[in-house]
TORKOL-4160 file (C-alpha; in steps of 0.2 Angstrom, whole numbers, padded with zeros to 4 digits, m for minus):
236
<pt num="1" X="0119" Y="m0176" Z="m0021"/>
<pt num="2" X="0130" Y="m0162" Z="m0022"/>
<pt num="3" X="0128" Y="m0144" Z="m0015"/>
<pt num="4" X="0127" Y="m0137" Z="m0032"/>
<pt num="5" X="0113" Y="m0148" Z="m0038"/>
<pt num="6" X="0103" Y="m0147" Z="m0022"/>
<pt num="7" X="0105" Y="m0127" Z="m0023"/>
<pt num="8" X="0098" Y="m0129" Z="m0040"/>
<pt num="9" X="0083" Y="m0138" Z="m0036"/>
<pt num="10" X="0080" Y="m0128" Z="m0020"/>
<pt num="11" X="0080" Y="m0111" Z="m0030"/>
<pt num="12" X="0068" Y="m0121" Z="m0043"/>
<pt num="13" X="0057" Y="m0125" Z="m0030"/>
<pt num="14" X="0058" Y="m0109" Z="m0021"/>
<pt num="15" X="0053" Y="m0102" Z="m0037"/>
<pt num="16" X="0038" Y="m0114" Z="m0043"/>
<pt num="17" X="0029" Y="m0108" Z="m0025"/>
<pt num="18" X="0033" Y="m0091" Z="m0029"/>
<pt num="19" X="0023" Y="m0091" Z="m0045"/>
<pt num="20" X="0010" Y="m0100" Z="m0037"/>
<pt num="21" X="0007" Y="m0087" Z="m0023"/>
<pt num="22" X="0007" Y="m0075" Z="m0039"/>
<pt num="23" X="m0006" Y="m0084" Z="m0050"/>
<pt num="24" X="0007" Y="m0082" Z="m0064"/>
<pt num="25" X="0020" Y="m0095" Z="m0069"/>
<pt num="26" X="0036" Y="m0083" Z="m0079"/>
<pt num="27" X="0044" Y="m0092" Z="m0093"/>
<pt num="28" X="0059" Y="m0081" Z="m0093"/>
<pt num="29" X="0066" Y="m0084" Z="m0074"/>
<pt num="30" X="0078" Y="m0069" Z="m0077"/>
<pt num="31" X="0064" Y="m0059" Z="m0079"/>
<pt num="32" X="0055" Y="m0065" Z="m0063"/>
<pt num="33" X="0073" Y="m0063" Z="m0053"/>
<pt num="34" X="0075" Y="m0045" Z="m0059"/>
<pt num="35" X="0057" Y="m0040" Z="m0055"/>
<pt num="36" X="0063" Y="m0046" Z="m0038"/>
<pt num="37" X="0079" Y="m0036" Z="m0040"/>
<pt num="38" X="0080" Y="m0022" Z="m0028"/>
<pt num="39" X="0091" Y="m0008" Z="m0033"/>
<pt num="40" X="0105" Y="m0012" Z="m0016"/>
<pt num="41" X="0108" Y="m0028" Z="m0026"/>
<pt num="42" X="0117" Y="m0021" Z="m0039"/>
<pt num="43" X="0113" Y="m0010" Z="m0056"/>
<pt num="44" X="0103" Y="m0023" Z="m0063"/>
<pt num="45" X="0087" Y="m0021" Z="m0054"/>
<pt num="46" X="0070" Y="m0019" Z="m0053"/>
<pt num="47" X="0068" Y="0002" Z="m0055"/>
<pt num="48" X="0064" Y="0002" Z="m0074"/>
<pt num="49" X="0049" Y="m0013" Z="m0072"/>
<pt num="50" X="0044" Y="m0002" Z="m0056"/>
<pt num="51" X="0041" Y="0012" Z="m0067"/>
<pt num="52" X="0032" Y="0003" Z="m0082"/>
<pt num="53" X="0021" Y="m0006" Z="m0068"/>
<pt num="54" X="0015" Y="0009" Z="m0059"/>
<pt num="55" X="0007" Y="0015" Z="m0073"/>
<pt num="56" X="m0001" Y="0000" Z="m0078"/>
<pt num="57" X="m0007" Y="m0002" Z="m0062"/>
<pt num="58" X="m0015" Y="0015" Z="m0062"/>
<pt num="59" X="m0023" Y="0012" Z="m0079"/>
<pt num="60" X="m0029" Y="m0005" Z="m0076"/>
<pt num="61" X="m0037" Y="0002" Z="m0059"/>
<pt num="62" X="m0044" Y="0017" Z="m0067"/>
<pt num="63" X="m0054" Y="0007" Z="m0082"/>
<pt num="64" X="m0059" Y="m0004" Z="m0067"/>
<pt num="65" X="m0068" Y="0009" Z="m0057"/>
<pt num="66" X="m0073" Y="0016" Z="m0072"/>
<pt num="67" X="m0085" Y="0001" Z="m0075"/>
<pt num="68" X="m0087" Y="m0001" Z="m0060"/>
<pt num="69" X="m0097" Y="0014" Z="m0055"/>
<pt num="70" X="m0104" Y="0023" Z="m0070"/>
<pt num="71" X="m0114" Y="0035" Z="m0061"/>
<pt num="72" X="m0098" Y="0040" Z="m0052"/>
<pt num="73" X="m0087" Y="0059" Z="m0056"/>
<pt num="74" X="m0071" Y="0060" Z="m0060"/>
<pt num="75" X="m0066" Y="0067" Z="m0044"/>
<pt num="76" X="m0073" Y="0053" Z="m0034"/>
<pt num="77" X="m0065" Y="0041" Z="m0047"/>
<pt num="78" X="m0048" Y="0047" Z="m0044"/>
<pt num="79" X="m0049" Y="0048" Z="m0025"/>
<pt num="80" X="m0055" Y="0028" Z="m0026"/>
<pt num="81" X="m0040" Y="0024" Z="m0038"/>
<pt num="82" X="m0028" Y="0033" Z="m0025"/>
<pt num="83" X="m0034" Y="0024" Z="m0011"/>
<pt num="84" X="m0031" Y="0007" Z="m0021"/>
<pt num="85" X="m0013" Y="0012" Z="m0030"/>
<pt num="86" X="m0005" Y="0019" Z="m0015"/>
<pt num="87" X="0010" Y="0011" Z="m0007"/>
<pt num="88" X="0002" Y="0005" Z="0009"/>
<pt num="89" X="m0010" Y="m0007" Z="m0002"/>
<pt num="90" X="0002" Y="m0013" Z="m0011"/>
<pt num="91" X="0014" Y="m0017" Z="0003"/>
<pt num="92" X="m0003" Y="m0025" Z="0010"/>
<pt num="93" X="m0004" Y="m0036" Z="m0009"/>
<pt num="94" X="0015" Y="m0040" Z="m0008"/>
<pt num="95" X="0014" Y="m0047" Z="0012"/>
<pt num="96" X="m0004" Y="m0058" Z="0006"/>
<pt num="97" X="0010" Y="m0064" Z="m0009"/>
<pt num="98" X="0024" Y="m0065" Z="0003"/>
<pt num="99" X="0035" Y="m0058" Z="m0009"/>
<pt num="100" X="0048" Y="m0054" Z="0006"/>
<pt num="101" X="0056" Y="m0068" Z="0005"/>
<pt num="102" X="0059" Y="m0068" Z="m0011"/>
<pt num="103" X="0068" Y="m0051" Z="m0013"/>
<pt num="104" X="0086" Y="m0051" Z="m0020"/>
<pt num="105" X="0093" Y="m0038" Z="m0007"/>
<pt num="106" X="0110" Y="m0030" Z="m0003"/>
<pt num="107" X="0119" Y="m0034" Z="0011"/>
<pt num="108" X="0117" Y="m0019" Z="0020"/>
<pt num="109" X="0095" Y="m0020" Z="0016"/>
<pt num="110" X="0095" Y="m0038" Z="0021"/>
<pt num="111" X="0105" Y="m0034" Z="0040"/>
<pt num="112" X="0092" Y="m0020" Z="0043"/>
<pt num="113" X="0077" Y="m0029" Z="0036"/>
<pt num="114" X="0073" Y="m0024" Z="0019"/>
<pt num="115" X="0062" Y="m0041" Z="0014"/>
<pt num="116" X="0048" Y="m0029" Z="0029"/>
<pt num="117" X="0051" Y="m0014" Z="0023"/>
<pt num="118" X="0036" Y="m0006" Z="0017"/>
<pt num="119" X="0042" Y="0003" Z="0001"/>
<pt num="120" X="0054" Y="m0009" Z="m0006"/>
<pt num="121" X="0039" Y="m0023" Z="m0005"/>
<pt num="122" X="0027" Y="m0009" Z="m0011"/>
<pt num="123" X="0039" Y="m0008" Z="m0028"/>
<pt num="124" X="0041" Y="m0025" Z="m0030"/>
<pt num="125" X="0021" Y="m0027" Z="m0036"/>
<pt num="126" X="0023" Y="m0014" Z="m0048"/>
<pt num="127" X="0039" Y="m0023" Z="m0055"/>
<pt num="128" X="0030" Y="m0039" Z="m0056"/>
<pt num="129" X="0017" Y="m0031" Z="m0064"/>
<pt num="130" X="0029" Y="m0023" Z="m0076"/>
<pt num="131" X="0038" Y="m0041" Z="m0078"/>
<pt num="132" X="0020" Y="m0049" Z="m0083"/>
<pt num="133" X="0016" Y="m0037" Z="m0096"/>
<pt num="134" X="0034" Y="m0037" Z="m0104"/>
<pt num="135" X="0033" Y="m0057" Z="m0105"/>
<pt num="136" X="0013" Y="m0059" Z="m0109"/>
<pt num="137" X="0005" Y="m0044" Z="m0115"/>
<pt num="138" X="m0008" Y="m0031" Z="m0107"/>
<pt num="139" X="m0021" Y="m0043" Z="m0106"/>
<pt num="140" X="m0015" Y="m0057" Z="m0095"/>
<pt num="141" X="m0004" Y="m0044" Z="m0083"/>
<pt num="142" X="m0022" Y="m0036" Z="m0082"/>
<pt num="143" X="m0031" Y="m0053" Z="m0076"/>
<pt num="144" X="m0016" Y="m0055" Z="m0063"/>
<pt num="145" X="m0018" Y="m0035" Z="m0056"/>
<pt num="146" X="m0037" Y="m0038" Z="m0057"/>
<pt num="147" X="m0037" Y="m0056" Z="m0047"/>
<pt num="148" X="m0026" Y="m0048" Z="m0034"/>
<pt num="149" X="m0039" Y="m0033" Z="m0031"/>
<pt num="150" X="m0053" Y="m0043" Z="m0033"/>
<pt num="151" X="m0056" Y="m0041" Z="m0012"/>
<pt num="152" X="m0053" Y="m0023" Z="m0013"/>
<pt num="153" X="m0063" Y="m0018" Z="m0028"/>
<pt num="154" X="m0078" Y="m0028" Z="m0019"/>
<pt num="155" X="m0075" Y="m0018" Z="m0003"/>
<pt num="156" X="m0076" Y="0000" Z="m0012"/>
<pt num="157" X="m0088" Y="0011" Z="m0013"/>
<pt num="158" X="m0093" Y="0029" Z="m0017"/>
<pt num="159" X="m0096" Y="0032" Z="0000"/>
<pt num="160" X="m0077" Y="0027" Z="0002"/>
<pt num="161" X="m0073" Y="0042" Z="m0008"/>
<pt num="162" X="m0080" Y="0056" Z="0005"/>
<pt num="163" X="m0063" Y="0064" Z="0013"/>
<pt num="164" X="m0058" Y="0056" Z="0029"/>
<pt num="165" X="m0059" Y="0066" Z="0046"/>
<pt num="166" X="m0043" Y="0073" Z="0047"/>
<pt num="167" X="m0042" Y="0082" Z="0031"/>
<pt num="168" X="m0057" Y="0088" Z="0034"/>
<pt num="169" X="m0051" Y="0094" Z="0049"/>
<pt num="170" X="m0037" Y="0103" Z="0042"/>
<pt num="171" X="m0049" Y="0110" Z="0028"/>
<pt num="172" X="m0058" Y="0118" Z="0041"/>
<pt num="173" X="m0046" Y="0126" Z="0051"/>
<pt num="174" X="m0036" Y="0132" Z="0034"/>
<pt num="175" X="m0052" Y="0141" Z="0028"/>
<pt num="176" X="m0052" Y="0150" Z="0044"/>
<pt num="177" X="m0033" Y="0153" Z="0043"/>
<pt num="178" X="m0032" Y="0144" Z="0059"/>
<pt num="179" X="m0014" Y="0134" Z="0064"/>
<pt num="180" X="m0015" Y="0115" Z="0059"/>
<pt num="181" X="m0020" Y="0101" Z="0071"/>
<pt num="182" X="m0008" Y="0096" Z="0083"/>
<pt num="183" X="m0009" Y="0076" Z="0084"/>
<pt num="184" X="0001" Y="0068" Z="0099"/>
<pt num="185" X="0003" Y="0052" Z="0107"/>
<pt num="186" X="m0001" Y="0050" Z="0126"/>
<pt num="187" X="m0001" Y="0033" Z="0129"/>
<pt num="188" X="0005" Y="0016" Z="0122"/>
<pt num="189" X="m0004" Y="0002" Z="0133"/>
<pt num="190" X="m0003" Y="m0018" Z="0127"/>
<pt num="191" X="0008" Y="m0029" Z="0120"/>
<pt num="192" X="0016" Y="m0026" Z="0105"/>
<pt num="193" X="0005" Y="m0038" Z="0095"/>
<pt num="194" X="m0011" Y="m0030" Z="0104"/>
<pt num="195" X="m0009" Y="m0010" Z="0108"/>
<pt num="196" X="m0020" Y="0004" Z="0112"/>
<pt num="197" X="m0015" Y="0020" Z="0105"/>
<pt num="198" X="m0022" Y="0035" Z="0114"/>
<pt num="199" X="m0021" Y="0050" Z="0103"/>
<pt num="200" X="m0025" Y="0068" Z="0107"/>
<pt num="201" X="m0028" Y="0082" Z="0093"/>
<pt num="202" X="m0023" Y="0097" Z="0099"/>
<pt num="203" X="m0035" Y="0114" Z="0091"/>
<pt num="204" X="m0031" Y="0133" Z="0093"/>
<pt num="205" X="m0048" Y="0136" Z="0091"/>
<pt num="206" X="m0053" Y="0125" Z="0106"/>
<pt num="207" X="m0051" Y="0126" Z="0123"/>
<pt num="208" X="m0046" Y="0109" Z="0126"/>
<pt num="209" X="m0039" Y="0093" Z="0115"/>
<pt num="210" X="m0049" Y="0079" Z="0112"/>
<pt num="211" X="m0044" Y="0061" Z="0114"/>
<pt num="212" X="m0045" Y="0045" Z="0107"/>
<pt num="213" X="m0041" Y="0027" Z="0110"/>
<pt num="214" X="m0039" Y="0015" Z="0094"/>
<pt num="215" X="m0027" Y="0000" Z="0090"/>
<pt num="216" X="m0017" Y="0008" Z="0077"/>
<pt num="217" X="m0011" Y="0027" Z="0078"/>
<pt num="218" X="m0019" Y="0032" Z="0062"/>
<pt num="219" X="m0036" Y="0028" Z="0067"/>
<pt num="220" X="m0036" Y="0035" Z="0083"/>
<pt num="221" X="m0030" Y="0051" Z="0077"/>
<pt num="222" X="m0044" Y="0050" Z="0065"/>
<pt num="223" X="m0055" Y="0049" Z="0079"/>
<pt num="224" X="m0048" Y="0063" Z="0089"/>
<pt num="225" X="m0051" Y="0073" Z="0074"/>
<pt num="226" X="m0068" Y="0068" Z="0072"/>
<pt num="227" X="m0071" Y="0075" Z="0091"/>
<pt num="228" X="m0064" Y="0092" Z="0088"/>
<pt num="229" X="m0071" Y="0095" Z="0069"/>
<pt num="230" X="m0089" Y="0090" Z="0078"/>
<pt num="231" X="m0085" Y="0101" Z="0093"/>
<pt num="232" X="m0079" Y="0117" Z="0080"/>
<pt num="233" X="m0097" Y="0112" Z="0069"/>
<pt num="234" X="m0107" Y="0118" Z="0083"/>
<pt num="235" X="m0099" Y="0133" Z="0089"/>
<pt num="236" X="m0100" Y="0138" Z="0071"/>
């Protein structure tokens, strides 16, 4: 067999587990490969089909809530559908897809990693998304969106909506024309699989920082904030 038919059928291969990961089988392969397509791969790449998937990502989200929680306001609505359409979920949907590996990258992207990093996965939903709809239509690209969400439209709720501590936090302090929240890291302890992240929030208005331990940064600084914003409560 010679290299050029066993690339062939590699590539086909390749590509038949790629729609299966997806749920979504693409007629037109060039399509599929330029929805993949990042921009360091040359001037035929995924940018324009990033821009037509965000927004039907965003609408297909918004109906979504919108059924799903009819007693909800519009302001609650639109802090769920941030919370579902921003990059960090969907760099989460394209690591459940393994779309990495899969990316058409430069060179320059592929030497420093680009199939991990965050924001070129993150487009590479939307473009899929775009890439379904141009091929099949609203209906079917929003079955795929929906089937990929399903987990995360389960998990919200209104309660979700309520702003995390560390806005509030800062909400506080701005009311009261207060400097913003100092947030820094004290200690790394644990493998690099398994750390513990000690965080302290430093507060003008208090005499000393609070401290938390959580196993990702953002978390503990959430929980440093909660200390001080409880702390600044009852001096109030």
């Amino acid at each position: 067999m010679t290299y050029a038919v066993n690339h062939k059928m590699n590539k086909r291969l390749k590509r038949q587990d790629l729609y299966h990961r997806i749920g979504y089988e693409f007629e037109n392969t060039r399509l599929a490969d330029l929805a993949l397509t990042h921009r360091s791969f040359g001037s035929q790449n995924n940018e324009r089909l990033e821009f037509l998937g965000d927004s039907i990502l965003n609408f297909t989200i918004a109906e979504a809530l919108y059924r799903q929680f009819p007693e909800a306001k519009e302001g609650q609505l639109s802090r769920l559908r941030a919370q579902l359409v921003k990059g960090a979920t969907l760099t989460e949907i394209a690591r459940e897809l393994n779309l990495g590996e899969d990316l058409n990258l430069g060179e320059g992207e592929l030497k420093s990693g680009g199939h991990r990093r965050s924001s070129i996965l993150a487009d590479a939903v939307e473009a899929l998304i775009g890439a379904i709809f141009i091929e099949s239509g609203i209906v079917v690209c929003q079955e795929r969106v929906l089937a990929w969400y399903e987990s995360r439209l389960q998990e919200h709720s209104l309660e979700s909506t309520e702003k995390d501590p560390k806005t509030q936090l800062q909400e506080f302090l701005q009311a009261r024309q207060a400097p913003l929240p100092d947030y820094r890291v004290v200690d790394v302890d644990g493998e690099a699989h398994a750390q513990t992240f000690t965080i302290e929030c430093h507060v003008s208005l208090l005499n000393r920082p609070t401290s938390a331990k959580a196993k990702n940064r953002r978390d503990a600084e959430k929980l440093s904030a909660t200390q001080a914003l409880e702390q600044l409560q009852r001096k109030l």
